[in-house]
N, C-alpha and C positions, 0 to 999 in steps of 0.2 A: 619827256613830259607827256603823261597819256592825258588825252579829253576823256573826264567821266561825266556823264550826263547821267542825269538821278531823274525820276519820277515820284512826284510826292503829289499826297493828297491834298484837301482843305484843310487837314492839321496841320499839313508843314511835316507828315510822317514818309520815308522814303520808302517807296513802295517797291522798285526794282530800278539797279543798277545797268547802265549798260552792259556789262558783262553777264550781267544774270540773263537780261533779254536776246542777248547771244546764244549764249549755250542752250534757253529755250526755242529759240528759233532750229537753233540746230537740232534741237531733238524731236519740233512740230515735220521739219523738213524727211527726217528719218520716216515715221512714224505716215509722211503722206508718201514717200516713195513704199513703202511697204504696202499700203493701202494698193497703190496701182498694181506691185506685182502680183498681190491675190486678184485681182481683178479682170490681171491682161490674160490668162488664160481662155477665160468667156469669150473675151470679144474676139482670142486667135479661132477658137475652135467653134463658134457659131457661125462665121462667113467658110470654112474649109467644109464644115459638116454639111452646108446648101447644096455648095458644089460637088460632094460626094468623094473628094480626096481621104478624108477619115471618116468614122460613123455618127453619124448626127447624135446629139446629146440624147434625143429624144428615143434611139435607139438603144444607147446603153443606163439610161436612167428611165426611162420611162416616162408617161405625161405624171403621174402624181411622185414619181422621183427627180423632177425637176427641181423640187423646193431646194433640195440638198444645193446644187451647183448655184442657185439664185440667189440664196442665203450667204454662199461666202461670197460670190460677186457683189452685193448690194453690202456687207459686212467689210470688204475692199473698199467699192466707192465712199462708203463713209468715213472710214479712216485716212484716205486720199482728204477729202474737204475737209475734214478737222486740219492736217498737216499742211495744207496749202492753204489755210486760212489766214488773211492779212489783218495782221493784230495791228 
């Protein structure tokens, strides 16, 4: 015997089923783990390029080519908090 728990509105209309808020949970969880991997490269290659182990960003992109790399990092952390967003 499976427990389904329903979410209904002030009509009395079912809005989502447990199994439906499953399978979206699971695809918010997808959707934030992919947000971090465009993200985590920023934050490997900003502390290495300091220290001078690889070439600073600012050396192979430039100061006004920085947008490009800022764009998908901040385009990352967004998609991160939409998917780790607690509904």
């Amino acid at each position: 015997m499976t427990n389904k728990t329903e979410i209904v509105n002030d009509n009395g209309k079912e809005l989502l089923s447990s199994d439906q808020r499953g399978g979206k949970r699971t695809l918010l969880r997808v959707v934030g783990w992919f947000g971090v991997v465009i993200a985590a490269p920023f934050f490997l290659w900003a502390p290495l390029g300091l220290t001078g182990l690889v070439p600073s960003m600012i050396d192979v992109f430039g100061i006004v080519g920085l947008r490009f790399p800022a764009s998908f990092t901040i385009a990352g952390l967004l998609l991160a908090s939409i998917g780790f967003h607690q509904v």
